[in-house]
N, C-alpha and C positions, 0 to 999 in steps of 0.2 A: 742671491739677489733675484727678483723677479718685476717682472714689468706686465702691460697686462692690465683688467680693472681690476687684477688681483683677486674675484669671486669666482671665478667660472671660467675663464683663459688665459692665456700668455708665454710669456717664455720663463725660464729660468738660467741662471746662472752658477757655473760653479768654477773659481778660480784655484789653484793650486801654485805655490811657491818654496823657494827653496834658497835659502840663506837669502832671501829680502829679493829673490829673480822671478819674476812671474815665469813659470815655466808651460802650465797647461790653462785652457781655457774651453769651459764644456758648457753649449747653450741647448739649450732643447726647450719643444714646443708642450703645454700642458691643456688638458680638459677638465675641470671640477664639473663632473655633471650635475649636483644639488643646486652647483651656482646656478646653471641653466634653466628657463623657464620654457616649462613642460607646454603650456597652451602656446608657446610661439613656434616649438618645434613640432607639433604634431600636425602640423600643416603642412610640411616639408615632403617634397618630392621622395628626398633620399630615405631610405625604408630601415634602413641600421638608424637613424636619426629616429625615429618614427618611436623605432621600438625601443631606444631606450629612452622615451618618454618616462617610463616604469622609475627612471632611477633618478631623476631633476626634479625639481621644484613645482612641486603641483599645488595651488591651493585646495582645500580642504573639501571646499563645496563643488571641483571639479574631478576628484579620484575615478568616482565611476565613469564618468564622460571621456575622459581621457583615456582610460583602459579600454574601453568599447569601440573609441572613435581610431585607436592603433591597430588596435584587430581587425576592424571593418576594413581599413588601408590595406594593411596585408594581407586580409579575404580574399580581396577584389583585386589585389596583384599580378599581374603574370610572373610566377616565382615556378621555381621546380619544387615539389614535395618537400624534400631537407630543408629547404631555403624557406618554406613555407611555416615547416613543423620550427625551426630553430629559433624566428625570429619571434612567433607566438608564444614558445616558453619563454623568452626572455619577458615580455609582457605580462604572461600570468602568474611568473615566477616570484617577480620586483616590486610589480606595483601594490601602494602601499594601503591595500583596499579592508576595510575591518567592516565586521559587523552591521556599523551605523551606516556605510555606504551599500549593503546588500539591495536592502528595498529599489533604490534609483537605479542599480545596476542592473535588477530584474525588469526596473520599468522599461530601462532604456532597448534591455534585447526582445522585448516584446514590442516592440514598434516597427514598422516596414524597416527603417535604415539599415540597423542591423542586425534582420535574419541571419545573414550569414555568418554573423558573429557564434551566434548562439551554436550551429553545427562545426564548425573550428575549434570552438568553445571544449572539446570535447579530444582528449588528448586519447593518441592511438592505445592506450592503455584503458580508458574507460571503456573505449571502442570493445577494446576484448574481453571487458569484463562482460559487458551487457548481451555480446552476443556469445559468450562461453554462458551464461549463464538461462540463453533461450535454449541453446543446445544442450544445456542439461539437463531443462526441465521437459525436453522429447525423449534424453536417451534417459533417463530417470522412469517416468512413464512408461517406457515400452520395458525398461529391465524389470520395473515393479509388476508388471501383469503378468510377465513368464514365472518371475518367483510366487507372484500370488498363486499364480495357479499350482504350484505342490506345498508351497506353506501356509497357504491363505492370503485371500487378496487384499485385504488391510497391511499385514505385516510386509507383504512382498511390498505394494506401492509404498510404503513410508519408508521401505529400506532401498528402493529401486529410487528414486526420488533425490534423496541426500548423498549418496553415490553418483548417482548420474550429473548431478547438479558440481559436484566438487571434481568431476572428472572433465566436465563438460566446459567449467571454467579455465580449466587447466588448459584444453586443448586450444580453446577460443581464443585465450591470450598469448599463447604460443603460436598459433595461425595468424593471427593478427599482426605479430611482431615481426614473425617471417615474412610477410607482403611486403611489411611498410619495408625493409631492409631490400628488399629485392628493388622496391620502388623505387626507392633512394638512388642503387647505383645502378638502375636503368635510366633513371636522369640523368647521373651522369655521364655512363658508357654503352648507352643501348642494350638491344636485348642481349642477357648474360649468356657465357657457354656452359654447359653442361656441368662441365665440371667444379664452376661457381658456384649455379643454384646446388648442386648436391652437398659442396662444401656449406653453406650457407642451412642447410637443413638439419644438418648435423650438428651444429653449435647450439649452445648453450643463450638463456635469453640475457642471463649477463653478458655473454660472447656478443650475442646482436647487439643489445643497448650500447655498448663501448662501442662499436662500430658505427652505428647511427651518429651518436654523438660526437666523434669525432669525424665524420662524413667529410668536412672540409677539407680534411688535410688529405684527405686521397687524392694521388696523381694518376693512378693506373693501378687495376685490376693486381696487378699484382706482388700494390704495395698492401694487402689486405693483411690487414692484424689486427686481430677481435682483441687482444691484450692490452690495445692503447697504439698499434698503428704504428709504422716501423717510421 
């Protein structure tokens, strides 16, 4: 049984009997977030509210407005790093943005309101793409002129270049992913001991990403499990 406007919340009911004796009776509270409308909650203080604008009832002509106007919220939050990065994926992840809505969504982050979107906009992963990939085309460069100079400078810079660039990406997103993890649980436990960061350097970027991700559920430093977190 459920009670409720029956679209979007309420309770439910579940009875249990036993030769004609009511014997158990289980009620519990429900949220259908589609039921909910996206433009009433994205005005809301609460910022879990906010972000899962992405997954309620948005009209058609408001997808991109609403994705821009959750992230600007969250921008401009005082949030820790984690708190920051989790509630933005959830936004970029859900919302239900195709093609037709590109144009407006481009309009919208090119307007004073939301600069700040556009820089958030940009997941620690891209981060490490774009800057492993400046750092490639330096160490690329400098390796193409040492080899040019005994095999010829053409051959060396086109082979010093596509090495450098694929080494350089590698590192970039590996560096990238090591900060944001250190950052994380400097929010939440201050500055690490040594023998953290060293653990923390050593791991794998599936090891960090599983770590990131489940970020919440750490209580203490040395409930740390890159595997899913003990």
């Amino acid at each position: 049984n459920r009670s409720g406007d029956g679209e979007s919340y309420g309770t439910m009911e579940h009875r249990d009997s036993l030769f004609g004796l009511e014997i158990q009776v289980m009620r519990f509270l429900y949220v259908a977030l589609k039921g909910l409308k996206a433009l009433e909650y994205v005005g809301k203080d609460n910022l879990l509210a906010v972000a899962l604008t992405a997954l309620m009832n948005i009209p058609e002509e408001s997808i991109a407005w609403v994705g821009a106007e959750a992230l600007r919220k969250i921008s401009q939050a005082p949030l820790q790093t984690h708190e920051r990065f989790l509630l933005g994926e959830c936004v970029r992840a859900y919302l239900p943005m195709g093609p037709q809505h590109r144009a407006e969504w481009d309009k919208l982050l090119a307007t004073e309101t939301f600069l700040g979107v556009k820089a958030m906009n940009k997941t620690f992963y891209e981060e490490g793409i774009e800057q492993g990939m400046e750092r490639g085309r330096e160490e690329g460069m400098e390796r193409g002129r040492e080899e040019g100079m005994e095999r010829g400078r053409e051959e060396g810079m086109e082979r010093g270049r596509e090495e450098g660039m694929e080494r350089g990406m590698e590192r970039g997103m590996e560096r990238e992913l090591l900060d944001f993890a250190v950052n994380v649980l400097e929010d939440l436990f201050g500055p690490l001991p040594a023998k953290i960061l060293a653990d923390l350097k050593s791991r794998s970027r599936q090891e960090l990403r599983s770590m990131i991700t489940n970020s919440y559920r750490i209580t203490s430093l040395d409930a740390l499990d890159f595997d899913g977190l003990k």
